[in-house]
N, C-alpha and C positions, 0 to 999 in steps of 0.2 A: 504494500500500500504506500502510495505515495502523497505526499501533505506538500502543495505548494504553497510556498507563504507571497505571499503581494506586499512589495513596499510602495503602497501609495499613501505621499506623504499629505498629512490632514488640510493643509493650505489650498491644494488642486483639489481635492473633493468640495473643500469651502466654494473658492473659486464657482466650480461646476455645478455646484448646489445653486448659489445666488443667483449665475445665468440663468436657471432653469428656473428659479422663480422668478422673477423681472420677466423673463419672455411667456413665463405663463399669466403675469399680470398684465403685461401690455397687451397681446392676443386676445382674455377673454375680457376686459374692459371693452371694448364693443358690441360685445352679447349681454353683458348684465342690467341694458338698460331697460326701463320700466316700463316708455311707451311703446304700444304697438305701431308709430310709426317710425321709428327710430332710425335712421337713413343716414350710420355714419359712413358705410361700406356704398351705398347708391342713393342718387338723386333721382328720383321718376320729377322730368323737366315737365311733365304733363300736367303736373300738379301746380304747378306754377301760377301765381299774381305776375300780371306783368305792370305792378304797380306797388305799393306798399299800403296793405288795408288796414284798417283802422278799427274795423269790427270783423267777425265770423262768427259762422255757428260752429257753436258749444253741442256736443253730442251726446245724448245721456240714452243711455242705455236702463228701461225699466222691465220687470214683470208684470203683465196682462195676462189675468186667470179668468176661472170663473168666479171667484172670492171678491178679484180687484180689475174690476174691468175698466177702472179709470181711476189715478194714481194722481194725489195732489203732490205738487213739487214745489220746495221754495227753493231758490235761487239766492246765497248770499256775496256781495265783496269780500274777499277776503276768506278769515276762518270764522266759523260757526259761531263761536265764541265770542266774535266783537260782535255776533245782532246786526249788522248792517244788510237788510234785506232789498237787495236790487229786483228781485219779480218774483212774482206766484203764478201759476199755471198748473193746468192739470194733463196729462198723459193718459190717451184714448188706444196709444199701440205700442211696441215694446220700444223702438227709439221714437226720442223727440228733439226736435232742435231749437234752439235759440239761441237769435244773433244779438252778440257782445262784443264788447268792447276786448279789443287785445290787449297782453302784455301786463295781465292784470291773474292774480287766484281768484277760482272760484268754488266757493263750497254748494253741494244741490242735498237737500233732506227729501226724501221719498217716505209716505207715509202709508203702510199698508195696513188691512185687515186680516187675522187669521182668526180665528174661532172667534173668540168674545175678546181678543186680545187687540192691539194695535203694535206694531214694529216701524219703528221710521229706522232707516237705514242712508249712510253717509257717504261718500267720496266727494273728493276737493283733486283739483289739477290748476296745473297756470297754462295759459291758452299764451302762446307768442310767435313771432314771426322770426324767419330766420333767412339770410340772404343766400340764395343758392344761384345766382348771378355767374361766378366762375365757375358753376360745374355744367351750366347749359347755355354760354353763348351769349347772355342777353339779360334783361332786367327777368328777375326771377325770387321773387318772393315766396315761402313756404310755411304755413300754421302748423305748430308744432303744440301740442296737447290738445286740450280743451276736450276731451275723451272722459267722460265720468261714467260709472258703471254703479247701481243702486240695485239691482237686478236683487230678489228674494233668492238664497239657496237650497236647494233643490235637496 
């Protein structure tokens, strides 16, 4: 039986260590982001303002049952917490939109029914613009959040 011993001195394993986390941080920092549109690897130019907007709609994704066939929503500036309510509306299908102002948070309360109980349920996102000008040629503006999901779980 033979036993080979390895002199690899601890510095080059450091070394190779460190590289290997650094390139596994740089790499998946691309993937770990929250929004579903998250566009650091591709620009779809399609998507494109050829302008710089000042408002969009805000996307809100709700639950329509048979329980809540229409879903009151409020709309606040900011977070929940400061009370500053910018609109109320109610929700007839499972998304609804509402055009605001950018480059601003917004928190949405969805307020449902289940048995004798009531459940309001939360998400907040910041709706903004971002210049993708260099990656399509030409003036190119792109809304980046404004994506809220209240949706009851299943």
């Amino acid at each position: 039986m033979f036993i080979r011993k390895f002199n690899i001195s601890r510095s080059k394993v450091w070394i190779t260590l460190r590289v290997a986390v650094l390139l596994l941080v740089f790499v998946s920092g691309n993937f770990l982001g929250c929004e579903t549109e998250d566009w650091m690897f591709e620009v779809n130019c399609n998507d494109c303002y050829g302008y710089m907007p000042d408002s969009a709609n805000l996307i809100i994704y709700v639950t329509i049952d048979a329980e809540n066939d229409s879903v009151p929503l409020t709309f606040y500036k900011g977070d929940y917490e400061n009370g500053e309510i910018d609109w109320q509306d109610t929700a007839t299908t499972d998304e609804f939109y509402l055009y605001s102002e950018m480059n601003r948070d917004y928190t949405v309360a969805a307020t449902y029914k289940s048995g004798g109980k009531t459940i309001v349920a939360f998400d907040a996102d910041e709706m903004s613009i971002s210049d993708a000008s260099a990656n399509c040629g030409g003036l190119c503006y792109i809304v980046k959040g404004g994506i809220l999901d209240v949706r009851l779980l299943k």
